[in-house]
C-alpha positions in Angstrom: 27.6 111.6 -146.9 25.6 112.6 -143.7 22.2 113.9 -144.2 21.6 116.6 -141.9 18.4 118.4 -140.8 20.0 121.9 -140.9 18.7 123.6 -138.1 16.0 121.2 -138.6 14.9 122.2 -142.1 14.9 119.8 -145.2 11.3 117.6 -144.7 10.0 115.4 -146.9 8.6 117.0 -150.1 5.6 118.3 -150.1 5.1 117.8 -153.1 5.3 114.3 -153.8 3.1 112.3 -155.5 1.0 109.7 -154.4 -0.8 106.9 -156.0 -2.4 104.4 -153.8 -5.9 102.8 -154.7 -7.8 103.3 -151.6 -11.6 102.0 -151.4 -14.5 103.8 -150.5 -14.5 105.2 -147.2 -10.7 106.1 -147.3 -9.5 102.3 -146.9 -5.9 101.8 -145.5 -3.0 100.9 -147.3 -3.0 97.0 -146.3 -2.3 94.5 -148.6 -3.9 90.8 -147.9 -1.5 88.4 -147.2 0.2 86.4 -149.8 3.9 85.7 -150.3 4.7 87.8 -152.9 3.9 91.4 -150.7 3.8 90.0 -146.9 4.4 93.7 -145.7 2.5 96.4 -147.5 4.7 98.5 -146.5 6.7 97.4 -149.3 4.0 98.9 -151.7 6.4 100.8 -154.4 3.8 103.1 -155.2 3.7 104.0 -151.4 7.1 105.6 -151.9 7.5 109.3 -150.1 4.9 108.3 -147.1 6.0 109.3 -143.7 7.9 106.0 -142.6 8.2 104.2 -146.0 12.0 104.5 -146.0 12.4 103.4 -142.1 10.0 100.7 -142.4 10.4 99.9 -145.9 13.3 97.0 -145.1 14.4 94.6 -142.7 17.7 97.0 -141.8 18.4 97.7 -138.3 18.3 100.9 -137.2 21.3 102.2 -134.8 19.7 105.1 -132.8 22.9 107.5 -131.4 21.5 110.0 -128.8 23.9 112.5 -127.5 22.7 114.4 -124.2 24.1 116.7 -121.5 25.1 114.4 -118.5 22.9 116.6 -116.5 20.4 115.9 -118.8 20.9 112.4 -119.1 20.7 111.7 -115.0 17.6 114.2 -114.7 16.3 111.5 -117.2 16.8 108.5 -115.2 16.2 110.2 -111.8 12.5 111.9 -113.2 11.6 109.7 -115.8 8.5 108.7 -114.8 7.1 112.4 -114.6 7.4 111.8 -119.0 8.6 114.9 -119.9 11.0 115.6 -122.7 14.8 116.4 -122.1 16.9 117.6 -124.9 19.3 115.7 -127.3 20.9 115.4 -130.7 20.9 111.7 -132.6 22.2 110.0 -135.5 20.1 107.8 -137.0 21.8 104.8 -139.4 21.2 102.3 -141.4 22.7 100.1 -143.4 22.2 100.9 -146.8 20.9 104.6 -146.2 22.4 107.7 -145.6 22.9 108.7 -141.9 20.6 111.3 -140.7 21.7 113.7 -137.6 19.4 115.9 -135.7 20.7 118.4 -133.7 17.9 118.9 -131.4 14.9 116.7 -130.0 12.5 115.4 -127.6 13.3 111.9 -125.7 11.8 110.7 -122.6 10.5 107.4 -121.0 7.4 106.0 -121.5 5.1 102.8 -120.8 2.1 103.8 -117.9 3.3 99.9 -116.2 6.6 100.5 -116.3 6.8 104.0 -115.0 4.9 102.9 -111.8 6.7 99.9 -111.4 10.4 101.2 -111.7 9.5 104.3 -110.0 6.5 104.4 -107.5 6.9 100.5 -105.9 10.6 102.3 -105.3 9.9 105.3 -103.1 10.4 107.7 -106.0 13.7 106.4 -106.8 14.3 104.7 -110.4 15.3 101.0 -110.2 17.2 99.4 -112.3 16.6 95.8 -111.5 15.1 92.8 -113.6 12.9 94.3 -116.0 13.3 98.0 -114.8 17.0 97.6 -116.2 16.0 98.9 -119.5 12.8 101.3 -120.3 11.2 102.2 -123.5 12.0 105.5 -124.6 9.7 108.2 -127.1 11.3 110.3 -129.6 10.2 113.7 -130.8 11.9 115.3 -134.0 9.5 118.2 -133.9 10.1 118.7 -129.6 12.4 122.0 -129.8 11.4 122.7 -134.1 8.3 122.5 -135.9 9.6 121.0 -138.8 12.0 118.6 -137.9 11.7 115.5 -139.7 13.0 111.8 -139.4 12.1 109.8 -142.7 8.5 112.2 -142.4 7.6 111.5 -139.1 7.3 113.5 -136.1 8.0 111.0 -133.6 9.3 107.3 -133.1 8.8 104.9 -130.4 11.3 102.7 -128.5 10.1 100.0 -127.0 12.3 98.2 -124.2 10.3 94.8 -124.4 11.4 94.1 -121.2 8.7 91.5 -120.2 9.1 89.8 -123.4 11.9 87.3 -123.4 11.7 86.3 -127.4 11.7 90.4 -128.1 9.1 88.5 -130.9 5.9 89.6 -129.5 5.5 92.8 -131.3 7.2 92.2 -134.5 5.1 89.4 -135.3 1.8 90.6 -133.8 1.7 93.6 -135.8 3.1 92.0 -139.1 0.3 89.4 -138.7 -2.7 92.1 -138.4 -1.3 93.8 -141.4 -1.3 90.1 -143.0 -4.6 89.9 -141.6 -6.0 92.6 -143.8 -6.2 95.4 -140.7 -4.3 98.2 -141.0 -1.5 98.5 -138.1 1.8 100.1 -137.3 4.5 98.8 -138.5 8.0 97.6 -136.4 12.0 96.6 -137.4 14.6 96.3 -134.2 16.6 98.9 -133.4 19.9 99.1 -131.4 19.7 102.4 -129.1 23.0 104.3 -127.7 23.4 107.1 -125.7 26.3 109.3 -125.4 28.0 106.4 -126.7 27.1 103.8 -124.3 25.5 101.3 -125.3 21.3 100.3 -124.1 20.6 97.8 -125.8 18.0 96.4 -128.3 14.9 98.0 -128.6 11.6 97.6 -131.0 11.1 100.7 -133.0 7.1 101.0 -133.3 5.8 103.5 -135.7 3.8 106.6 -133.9 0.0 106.4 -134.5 -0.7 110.0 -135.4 -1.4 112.5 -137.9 1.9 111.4 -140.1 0.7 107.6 -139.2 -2.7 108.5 -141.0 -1.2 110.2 -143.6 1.0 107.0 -144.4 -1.4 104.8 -144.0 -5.2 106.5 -145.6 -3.3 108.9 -148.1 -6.7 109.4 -150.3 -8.4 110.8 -146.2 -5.2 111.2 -144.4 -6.7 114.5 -141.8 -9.6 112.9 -140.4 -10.2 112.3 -136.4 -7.7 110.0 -134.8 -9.1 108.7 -131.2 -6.3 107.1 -128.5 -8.5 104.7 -126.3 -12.1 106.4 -125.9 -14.8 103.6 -127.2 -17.6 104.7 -128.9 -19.9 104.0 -125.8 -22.7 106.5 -126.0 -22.7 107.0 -121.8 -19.2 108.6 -122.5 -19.2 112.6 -122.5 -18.2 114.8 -125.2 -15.1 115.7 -123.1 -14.1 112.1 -123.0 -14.0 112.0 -126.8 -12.1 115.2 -126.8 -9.4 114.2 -124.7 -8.5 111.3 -127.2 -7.8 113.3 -129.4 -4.4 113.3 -131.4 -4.9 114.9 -134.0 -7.9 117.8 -135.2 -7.4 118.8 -131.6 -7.5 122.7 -132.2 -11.2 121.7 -133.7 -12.0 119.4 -131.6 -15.1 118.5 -133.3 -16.2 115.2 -131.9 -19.2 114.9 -133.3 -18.7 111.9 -135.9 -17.8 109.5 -133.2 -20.7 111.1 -130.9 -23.6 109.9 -133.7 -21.2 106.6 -134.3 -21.8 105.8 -130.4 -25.5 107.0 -130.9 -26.0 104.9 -133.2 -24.3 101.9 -131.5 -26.8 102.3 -128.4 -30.0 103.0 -130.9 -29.8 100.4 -133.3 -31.9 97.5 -133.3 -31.1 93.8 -133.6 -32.6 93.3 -136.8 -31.3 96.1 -137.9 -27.8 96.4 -136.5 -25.8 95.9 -140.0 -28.0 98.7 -141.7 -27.8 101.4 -138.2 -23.8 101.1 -138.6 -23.3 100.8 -142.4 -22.7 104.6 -142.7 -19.9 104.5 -139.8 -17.8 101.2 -139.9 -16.8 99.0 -142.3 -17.5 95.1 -141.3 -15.2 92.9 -142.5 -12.1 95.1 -141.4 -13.5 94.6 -137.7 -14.3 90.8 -137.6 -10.5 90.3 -139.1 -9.3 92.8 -136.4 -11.8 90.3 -134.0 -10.2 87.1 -135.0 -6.3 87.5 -135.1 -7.2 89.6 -131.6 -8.4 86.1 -130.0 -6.0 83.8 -132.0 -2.9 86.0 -130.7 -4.7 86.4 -126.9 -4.1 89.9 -127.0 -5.6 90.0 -123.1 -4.9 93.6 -122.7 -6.5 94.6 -125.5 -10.3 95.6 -126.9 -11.9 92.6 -125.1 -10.0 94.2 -121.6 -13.0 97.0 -120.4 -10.8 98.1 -117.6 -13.5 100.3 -117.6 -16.8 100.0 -118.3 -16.9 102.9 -121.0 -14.2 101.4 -122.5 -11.4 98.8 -123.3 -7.8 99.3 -123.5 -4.6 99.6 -126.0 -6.5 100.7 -129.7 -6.9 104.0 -132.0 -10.2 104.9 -133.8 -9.5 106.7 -136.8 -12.1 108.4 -139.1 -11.4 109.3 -142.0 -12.1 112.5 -143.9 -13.2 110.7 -147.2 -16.4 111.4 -148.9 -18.4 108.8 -146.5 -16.0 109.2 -143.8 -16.0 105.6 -141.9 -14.2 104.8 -138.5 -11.2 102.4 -138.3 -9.9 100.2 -135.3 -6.1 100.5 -135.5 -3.9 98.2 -133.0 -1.8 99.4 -130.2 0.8 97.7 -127.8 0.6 94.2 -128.6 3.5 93.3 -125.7 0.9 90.9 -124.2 0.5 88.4 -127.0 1.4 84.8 -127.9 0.9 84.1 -124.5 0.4 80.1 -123.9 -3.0 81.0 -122.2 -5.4 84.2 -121.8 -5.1 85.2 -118.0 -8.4 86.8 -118.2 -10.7 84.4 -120.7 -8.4 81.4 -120.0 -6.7 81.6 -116.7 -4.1 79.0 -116.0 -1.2 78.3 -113.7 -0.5 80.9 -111.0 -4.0 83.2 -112.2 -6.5 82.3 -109.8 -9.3 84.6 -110.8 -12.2 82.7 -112.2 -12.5 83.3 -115.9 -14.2 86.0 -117.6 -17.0 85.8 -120.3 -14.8 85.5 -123.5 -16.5 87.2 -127.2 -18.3 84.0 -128.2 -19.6 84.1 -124.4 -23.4 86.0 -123.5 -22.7 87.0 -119.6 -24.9 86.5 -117.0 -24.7 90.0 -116.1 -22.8 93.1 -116.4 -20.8 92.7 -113.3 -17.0 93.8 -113.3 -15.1 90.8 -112.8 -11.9 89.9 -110.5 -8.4 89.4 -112.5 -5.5 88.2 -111.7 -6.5 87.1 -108.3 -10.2 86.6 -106.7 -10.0 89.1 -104.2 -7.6 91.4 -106.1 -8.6 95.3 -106.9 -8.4 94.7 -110.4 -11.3 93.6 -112.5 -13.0 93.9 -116.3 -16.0 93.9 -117.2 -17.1 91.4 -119.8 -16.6 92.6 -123.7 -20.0 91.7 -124.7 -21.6 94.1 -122.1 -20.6 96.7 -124.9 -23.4 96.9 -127.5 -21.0 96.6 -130.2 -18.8 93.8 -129.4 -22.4 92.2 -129.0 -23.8 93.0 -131.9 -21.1 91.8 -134.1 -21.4 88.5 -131.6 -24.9 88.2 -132.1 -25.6 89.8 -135.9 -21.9 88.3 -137.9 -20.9 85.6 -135.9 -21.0 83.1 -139.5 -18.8 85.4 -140.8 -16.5 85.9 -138.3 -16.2 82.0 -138.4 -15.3 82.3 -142.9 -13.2 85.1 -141.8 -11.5 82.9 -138.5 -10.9 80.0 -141.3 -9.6 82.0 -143.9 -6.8 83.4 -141.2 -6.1 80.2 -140.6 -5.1 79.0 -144.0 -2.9 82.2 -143.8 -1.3 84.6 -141.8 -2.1 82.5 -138.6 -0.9 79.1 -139.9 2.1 77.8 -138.1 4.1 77.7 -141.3 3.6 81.2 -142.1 4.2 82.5 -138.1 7.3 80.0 -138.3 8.7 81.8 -141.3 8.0 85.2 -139.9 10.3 84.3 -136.3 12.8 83.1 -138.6 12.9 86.3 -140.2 13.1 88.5 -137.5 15.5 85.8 -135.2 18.3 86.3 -137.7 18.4 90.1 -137.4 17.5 90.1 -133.6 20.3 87.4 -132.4 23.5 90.0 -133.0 21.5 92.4 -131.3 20.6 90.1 -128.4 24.3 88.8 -128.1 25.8 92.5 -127.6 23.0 93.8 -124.9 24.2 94.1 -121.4 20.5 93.5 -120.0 19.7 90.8 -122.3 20.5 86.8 -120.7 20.8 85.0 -124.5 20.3 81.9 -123.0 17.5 83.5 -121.8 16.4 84.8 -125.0 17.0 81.2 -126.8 14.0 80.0 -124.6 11.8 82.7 -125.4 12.1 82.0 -128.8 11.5 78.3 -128.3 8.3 79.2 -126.9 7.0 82.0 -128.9 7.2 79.0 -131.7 5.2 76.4 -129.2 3.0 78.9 -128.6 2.6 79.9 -132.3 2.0 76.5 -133.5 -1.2 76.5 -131.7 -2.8 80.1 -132.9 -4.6 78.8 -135.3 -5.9 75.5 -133.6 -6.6 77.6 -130.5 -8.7 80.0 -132.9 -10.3 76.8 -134.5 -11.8 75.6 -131.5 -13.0 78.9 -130.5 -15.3 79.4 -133.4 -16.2 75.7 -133.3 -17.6 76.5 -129.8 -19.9 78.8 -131.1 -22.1 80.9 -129.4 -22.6 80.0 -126.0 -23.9 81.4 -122.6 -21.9 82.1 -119.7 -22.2 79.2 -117.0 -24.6 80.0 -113.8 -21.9 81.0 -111.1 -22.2 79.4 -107.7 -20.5 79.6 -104.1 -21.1 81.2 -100.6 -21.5 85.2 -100.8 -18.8 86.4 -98.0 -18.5 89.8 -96.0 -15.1 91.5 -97.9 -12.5 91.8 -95.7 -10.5 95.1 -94.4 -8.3 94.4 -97.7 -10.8 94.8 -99.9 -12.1 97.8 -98.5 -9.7 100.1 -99.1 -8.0 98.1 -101.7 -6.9 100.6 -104.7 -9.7 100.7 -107.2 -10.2 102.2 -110.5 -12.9 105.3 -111.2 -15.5 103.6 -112.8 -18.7 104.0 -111.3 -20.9 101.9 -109.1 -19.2 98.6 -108.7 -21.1 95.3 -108.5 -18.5 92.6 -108.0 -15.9 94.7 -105.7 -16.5 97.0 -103.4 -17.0 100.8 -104.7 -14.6 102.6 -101.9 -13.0 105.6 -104.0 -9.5 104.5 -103.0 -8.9 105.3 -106.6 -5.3 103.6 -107.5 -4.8 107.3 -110.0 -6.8 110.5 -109.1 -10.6 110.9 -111.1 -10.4 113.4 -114.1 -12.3 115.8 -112.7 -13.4 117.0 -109.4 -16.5 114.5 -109.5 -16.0 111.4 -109.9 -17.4 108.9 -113.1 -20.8 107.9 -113.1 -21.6 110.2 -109.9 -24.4 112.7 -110.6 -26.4 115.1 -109.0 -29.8 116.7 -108.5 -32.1 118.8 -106.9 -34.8 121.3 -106.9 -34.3 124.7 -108.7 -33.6 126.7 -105.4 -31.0 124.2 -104.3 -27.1 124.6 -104.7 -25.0 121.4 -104.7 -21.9 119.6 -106.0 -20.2 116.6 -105.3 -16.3 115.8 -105.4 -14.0 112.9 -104.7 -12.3 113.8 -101.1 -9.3 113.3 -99.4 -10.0 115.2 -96.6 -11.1 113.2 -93.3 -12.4 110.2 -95.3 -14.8 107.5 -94.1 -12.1 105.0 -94.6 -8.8 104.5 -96.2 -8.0 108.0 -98.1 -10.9 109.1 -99.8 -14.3 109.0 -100.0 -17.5 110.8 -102.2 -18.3 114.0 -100.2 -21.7 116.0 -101.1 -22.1 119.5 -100.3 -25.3 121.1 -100.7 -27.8 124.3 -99.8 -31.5 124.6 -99.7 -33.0 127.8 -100.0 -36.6 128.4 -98.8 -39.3 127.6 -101.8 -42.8 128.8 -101.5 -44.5 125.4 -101.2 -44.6 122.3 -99.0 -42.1 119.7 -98.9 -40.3 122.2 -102.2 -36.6 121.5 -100.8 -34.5 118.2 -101.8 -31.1 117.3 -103.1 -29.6 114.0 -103.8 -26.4 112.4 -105.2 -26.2 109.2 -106.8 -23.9 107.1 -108.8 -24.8 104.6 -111.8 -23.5 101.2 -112.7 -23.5 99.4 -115.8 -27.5 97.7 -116.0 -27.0 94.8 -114.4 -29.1 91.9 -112.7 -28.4 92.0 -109.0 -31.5 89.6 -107.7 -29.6 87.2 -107.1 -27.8 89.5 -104.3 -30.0 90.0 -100.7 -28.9 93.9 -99.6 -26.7 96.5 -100.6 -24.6 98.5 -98.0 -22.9 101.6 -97.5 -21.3 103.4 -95.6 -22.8 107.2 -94.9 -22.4 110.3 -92.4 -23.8 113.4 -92.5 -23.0 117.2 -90.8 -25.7 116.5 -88.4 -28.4 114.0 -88.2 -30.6 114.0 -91.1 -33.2 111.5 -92.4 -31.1 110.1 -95.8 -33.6 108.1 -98.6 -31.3 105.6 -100.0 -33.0 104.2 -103.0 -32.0 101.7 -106.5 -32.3 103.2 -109.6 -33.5 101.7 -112.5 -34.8 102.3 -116.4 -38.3 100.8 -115.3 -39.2 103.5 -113.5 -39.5 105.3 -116.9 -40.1 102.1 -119.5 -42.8 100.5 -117.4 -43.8 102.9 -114.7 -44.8 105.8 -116.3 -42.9 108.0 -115.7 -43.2 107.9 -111.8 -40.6 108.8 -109.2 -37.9 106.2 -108.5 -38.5 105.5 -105.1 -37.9 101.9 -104.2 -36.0 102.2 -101.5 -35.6 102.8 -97.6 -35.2 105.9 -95.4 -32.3 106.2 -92.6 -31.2 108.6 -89.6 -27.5 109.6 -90.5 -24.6 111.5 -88.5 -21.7 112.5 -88.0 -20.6 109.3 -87.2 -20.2 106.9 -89.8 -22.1 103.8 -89.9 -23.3 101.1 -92.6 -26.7 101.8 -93.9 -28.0 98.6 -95.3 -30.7 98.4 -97.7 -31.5 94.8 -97.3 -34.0 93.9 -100.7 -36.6 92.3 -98.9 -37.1 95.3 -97.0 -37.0 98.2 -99.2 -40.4 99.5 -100.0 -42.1 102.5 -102.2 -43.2 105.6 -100.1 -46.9 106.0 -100.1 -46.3 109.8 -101.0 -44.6 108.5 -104.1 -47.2 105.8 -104.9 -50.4 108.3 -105.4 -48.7 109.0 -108.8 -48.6 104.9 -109.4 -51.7 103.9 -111.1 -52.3 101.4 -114.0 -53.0 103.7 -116.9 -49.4 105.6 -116.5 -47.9 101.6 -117.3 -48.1 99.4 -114.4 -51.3 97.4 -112.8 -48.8 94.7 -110.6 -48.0 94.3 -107.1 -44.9 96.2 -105.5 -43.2 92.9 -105.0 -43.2 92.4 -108.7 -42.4 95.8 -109.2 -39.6 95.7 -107.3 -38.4 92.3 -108.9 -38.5 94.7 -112.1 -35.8 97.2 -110.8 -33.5 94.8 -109.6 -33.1 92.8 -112.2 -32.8 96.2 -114.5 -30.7 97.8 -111.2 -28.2 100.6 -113.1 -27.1 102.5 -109.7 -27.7 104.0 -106.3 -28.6 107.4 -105.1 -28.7 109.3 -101.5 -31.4 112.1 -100.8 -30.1 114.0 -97.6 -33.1 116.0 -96.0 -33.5 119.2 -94.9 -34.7 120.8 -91.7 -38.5 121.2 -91.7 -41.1 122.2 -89.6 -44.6 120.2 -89.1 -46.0 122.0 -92.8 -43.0 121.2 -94.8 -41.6 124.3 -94.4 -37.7 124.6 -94.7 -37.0 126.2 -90.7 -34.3 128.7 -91.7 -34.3 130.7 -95.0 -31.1 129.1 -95.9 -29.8 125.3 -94.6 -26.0 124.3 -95.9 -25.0 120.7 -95.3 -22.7 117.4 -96.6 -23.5 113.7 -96.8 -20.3 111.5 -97.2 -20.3 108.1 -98.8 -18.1 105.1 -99.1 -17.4 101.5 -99.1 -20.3 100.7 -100.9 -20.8 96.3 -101.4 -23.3 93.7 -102.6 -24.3 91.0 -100.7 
């Protein structure tokens, strides 16, 4: 018989019953490992969750998608635009009923994918190498509210396409859930559509509202975030937009006091200041299979510096609500070697600061290649990878040793490939974009690389605590390349030049970490522009107004952008390039927290005063040059906080250096008065590099 969705009715009941132990704080259903109950999702008592049925066994699931042909080649022509086309499936395994669905959601997804097999193409889709076969999202509740596959809304189909062994997921996952950290589960599935056969994929379990109802049933509708950290410089709308679930509330207030709390609390105290948001031991188990498996792009990787990549924070809505770190898209592990931490073979960057590893600074660092756009910054730069360094690094190493007894031993990663091998070979054999010669050696050395997780993880905590290694080496103009090579919006860079040849558009109209000021008369914004850039295709473009005040010298604006805090002594001058409407003296000047912490309070004025134009040219504030205004200085005096020279003073802010900001001027006569009632003008900026 052939369960059917009528038009999409028939969900799973409501009113089942649920009896799962959960600890305090809403704890996930995950069982420790042991061989008796490897996979908790095998919990009987955990029968009627969204997903217990599909995930349950070790079945295969055949996924049958009918579609229009129309449909189907809008699809592969405008994939990578990720919206949903309509289709009916049947869904099958062996054992279970069939379920049909007459109606749903599919499209492609994968952010890598969809750039590579579409943009590096002109537009056009490719179909070579690994573009041959893309992952694919399902959505039951697309075109009906309550359409339902085993209790879930949606399902994802991962292609897998840079993973020869197809093993990378299936055991990464299992081993977390082994590990004692809750994570979504996985089975192979073979997809078809309109009868034609795609090929094997991984079905990975959606982390959503149903995914926290599966897996905290006793605080199932708490606040799930999609890759926002809890990094207290991050705005309420960042938190927002992670939202997947509570959206219509939107009340991000939990993880905003989580962050605060992150920044505020104290070394001695750090334990105590998070004890009401985050559990410990959960995150230090999450901490040591993430190293053992190198999971490189994952919650060490802070593409960004307000946060890392590939991860869900859910907080649950338990009597002491507590936030959980829940594992995403673990494609890049059991690799041989970390590119990043580790680089070998054809990676040429130099290696980044690993966890166990204090940095010399906050600088975001090359990948991949030395004078390549893409960069990190290192994970202990973020006050709570640090503190859990600094404050629980003993137990991190009785956590790391227990792992490797378990889960990560190469017996029980051995026994887990066998499993999934036998049900993945038929699969393999039958897949038109799938070498099983190929495949053979992908297995051969997932289990190579296997065998050394737990050694590799042993030697890791054996090293300790350590500090990064003093860099050395010649300090080199960049080149045309790096000028306007594609770069993320992130700020004020250190390590690469900060050019706003940003490789995806900013968020919003200003870009991050740029900020703006001025006195109460003045009107001013500032935007990322395309339009007649500097260089390359954009650039930071200032507009602003002064309107006459009553007073002397009452008129000023500025724009600035901030950087992670970072040491930059060791640097000799910063430049940029600037041009204004007309010419106009422009106050370049470095920002600091001493100005407040042991200045006083005075105005953060080390800096250096230019003539800028229309045409562009490179202002360079060379450090042993910049100086503090006398105008500024009257305020300067030893009881607001400071009795030492300027030199030392200055030695203060740049070894506390946290950004850069531009004051144009306005038109004044010899009193300080503004010339014309009203004064409109712009200040571009770009290409801004160390040296």
């Amino acid at each position: 018989m052939v369960r059917r969705w009528g038009t999409f009715a028939g969900t799973w009941s409501a009113a089942a019953t649920v009896l799962l132990a959960c600890g305090e704080g809403g704890s996930p259903t995950v069982a420790p490992y042991g061989p008796a109950a490897p996979d908790p999702s095998a919990d009987p008592q955990a029968s009627g969750l969204p997903g217990q049925s599909l995930f349950g066994d070790r079945q295969v699931l055949d996924v049958r998608l009918e579609m229009e042909p129309a449909v189907f080649q809008e699809l592969e022509e405008y994939g990578n635009r990720e919206e949903y086309v309509p289709a009916s499936a049947r869904l099958e395994r062996a054992g279970h009923e069939p379920v049909v669905i007459g109606q749903l959601g599919v499209r492609h997804k994968g952010a890598y994918s969809l750039h590579h097999c579409w943009d590096l193409f002109g537009g056009v889709r490719s179909h070579d190498a690994e573009c041959a076969k893309l992952s694919l999202k399902l959505e039951f509740d697309e075109y009906e509210p309550d359409a339902r596959f085993d209790g879930l809304k949606r399902l994802n189909l991962h292609a897998s396409s840079g993973d020869a062994s197809k093993l990378h997921e299936l055991c990464a996952y299992q081993t977390f859930r082994d590990a004692g950290v809750d994570g979504p589960r996985a089975k192979p599935a073979r997809v078809y559509v309109n009868g034609q056969l795609l090929g094997l994929f991984i079905a990975v379990e959606n982390v959503d509202g149903r995914y926290t109802k599966a897996h905290f049933p006793d605080a199932p509708d708490g606040n799930l975030y999609k890759e926002v950290w809890p990094n207290a410089d991050a705005a309420d709308d960042n938190f927002v937009r992670a939202l997947e679930t509570n959206e219509e509330r939107a009340d991000v207030s939990g993880m905003r006091a989580f962050a605060n709390a992150i920044r505020n609390a104290p070394p001695e105290s750090f334990e105590a200041a998070l004890a009401p948001y985050v559990a410990f031991e959960p995150l230090l188990r999450y901490i040591a299979v993430d190293r053992a498996l190198r999971n490189w792009d994952g919650i060490m990787a802070f593409y960004s510096r307000l946060s890392s990549h590939n991860f869900y924070w859910y907080q649950d809505d338990s009597p002491r609500p507590r936030f959980h770190l829940i594992p995403w898209d673990l494609d890049n592990t059991f690799w041989p070697f970390d590119p990043y931490m580790d680089p070998q073979q054809w990676v040429t960057a130099p290696p980044v600061p690993d966890f166990n590893a204090e940095p010399l600074d906050c600088e975001p660092r090359p990948i991949w290649e030395p004078t390549g756009p893409e960069y990190i910054t290192p994970p202990r730069c973020d006050r709570l990878l640090d503190g859990l360094a600094e404050q629980h690094w003993p137990e991190l190493v009785a956590v790391g040793r227990e792992l490797i007894e378990g889960p990560l031993s190469p017996a029980r990663l051995d026994a887990l490939a066998d499993e999934w091998v036998s049900l993945l070979e038929p699969l393999v054999a039958e897949d038109p974009t799938i070498d099983p010669a190929e495949f053979q050696r992908g297995v051969s050395e997932f289990r190579s690389v296997a065998a050394q997780v737990g050694p590799a993880l042993a030697a890791f905590l054996d090293e300790g605590l350590i500090q990064e290694p003093v860099r050395v080496g010649p300090i080199e103009e960049p080149v045309p390349e790096q000028i306007d090579a594609p770069t993320l919006d992130d700020g004020l860079l250190i390590a690469v030049p900060t050019n706003f040849e940003f490789s995806a558009p900013p968020a919003s109209a200003q870009p991050l970490g740029v900020f703006t000021y001025g006195d109460p008369l003045a009107a001013y914004s500032a935007a990322w522009s395309t339009d007649a850039p500097i260089s390359g295709t954009a650039d930071l473009r200032f507009d602003f107004t002064f309107n006459r005040g009553p007073g002397s010298f009452d008129e000023w604006v500025g724009v600035g952008i901030s950087s992670a805090e970072t040491d930059v002594s060791a640097y000799t001058r910063v430049v940029a390039w600037l041009s204004a409407d007309r010419p106009r003296p422009v106050r370049m000047r470095l920002n600091s927290p001493v100005y407040d912490e042991l200045f006083g309070g005075v105005l953060a004025e080390f800096g250096i005063d230019v003539e800028v134009g229309p045409e562009p040219r490179a202002v360079v504030l060379d450090f042993a040059s910049v100086f503090y205004p006398p105008w500024a200085k009257e305020g300067w005096a030893a009881e607001q906080g400071w009795a030492g020279t300027d030199a030392q003073a200055l030695q203060q802010v740049l070894q506390r250096f946290n950004g850069l900001a531009f004051g144009p001027a306005a038109t004044m006569d010899t009193l300080g008065e503004l010339t014309e009632p009203s004064e409109s003008g712009h200040l571009r900026v770009d290409n801004i590099y160390f040296r």
